[in-house]
N, C-alpha and C positions, 0 to 999 in steps of 0.2 A: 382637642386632641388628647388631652389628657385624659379625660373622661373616659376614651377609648382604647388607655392601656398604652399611651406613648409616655411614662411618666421619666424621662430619660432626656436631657436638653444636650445631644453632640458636638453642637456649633452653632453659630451664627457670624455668617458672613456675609459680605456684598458682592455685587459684579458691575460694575462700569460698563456699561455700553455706547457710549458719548451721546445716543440721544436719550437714555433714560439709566436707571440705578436697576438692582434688583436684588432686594434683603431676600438671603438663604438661611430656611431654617432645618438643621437636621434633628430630626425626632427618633428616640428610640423606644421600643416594646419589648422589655427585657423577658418579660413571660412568654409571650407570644413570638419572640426574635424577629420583630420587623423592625423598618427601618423603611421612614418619611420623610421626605424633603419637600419642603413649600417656600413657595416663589411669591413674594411681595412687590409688586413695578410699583416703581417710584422715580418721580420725576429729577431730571439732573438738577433741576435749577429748586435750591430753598426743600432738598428731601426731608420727609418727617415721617416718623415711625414713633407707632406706644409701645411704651415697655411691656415685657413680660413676666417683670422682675417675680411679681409675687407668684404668677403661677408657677414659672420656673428661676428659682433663686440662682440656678446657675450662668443667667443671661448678664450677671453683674461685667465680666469682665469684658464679654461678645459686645454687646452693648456700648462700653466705653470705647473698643476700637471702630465700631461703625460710625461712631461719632468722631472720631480722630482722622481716623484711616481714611475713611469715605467720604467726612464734611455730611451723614448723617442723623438728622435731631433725632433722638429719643425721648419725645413726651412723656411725662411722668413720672419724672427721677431727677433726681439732681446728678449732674457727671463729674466726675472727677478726673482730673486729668491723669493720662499714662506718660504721655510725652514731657521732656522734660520745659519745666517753667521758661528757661530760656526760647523756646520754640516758638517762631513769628510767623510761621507758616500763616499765608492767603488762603491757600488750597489744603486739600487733604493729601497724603501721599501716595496716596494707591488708585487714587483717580488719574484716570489717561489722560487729563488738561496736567496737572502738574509738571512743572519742569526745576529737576532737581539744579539746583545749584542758583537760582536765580530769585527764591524766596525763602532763603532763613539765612540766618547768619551764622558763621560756626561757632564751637561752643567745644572750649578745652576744660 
């Protein structure tokens, strides 16, 4: 995509569907004014996804919440956590299996 003048990374985010994932990439063509979205299905159980880090450097922070937010892997990079160290979370928080209050413990 790049190659073809999308050199502009807008986002990347997921969508929960409970029986599958699906990594959202928005691309942009800043000469051209377009504007890409591609759809990655990925499975609920054990998701895996490769980085894109090197082609688009802006994937560093997309990236760490796919893997936080949505439980996630991004092959090919080491992650870093966003959430804080105290965080025991099972699940991911923005997956529709979570259930707030009943996997983490709070943290003053």
């Amino acid at each position: 995509m790049k190659k073809k003048g999308f050199s502009y990374l807008k986002a990347i985010t997921a969508v929960d569907y409970k029986d599958h994932l699906e990594a959202v990439y928005i691309l942009y063509d800043v000469k051209g004014k377009r504007q890409e979205v591609l759809k990655v299905i990925l499975p609920s159980e054990n998701p895996e996804i490769q980085t894109i880090l090197k082609v688009y450097p802006a994937a560093d922070w997309f990236e760490r919440e796919l893997y936080e937010m949505f439980g996630i892997m991004v092959t090919g990079r080491q992650i870093r956590k966003l959430l804080l160290e105290e965080w025991n979370g099972v699940d991911a928080p923005l997956r529709k299996s979570f259930v707030w209050g009943a996997q983490y413990k709070k943290v003053r």
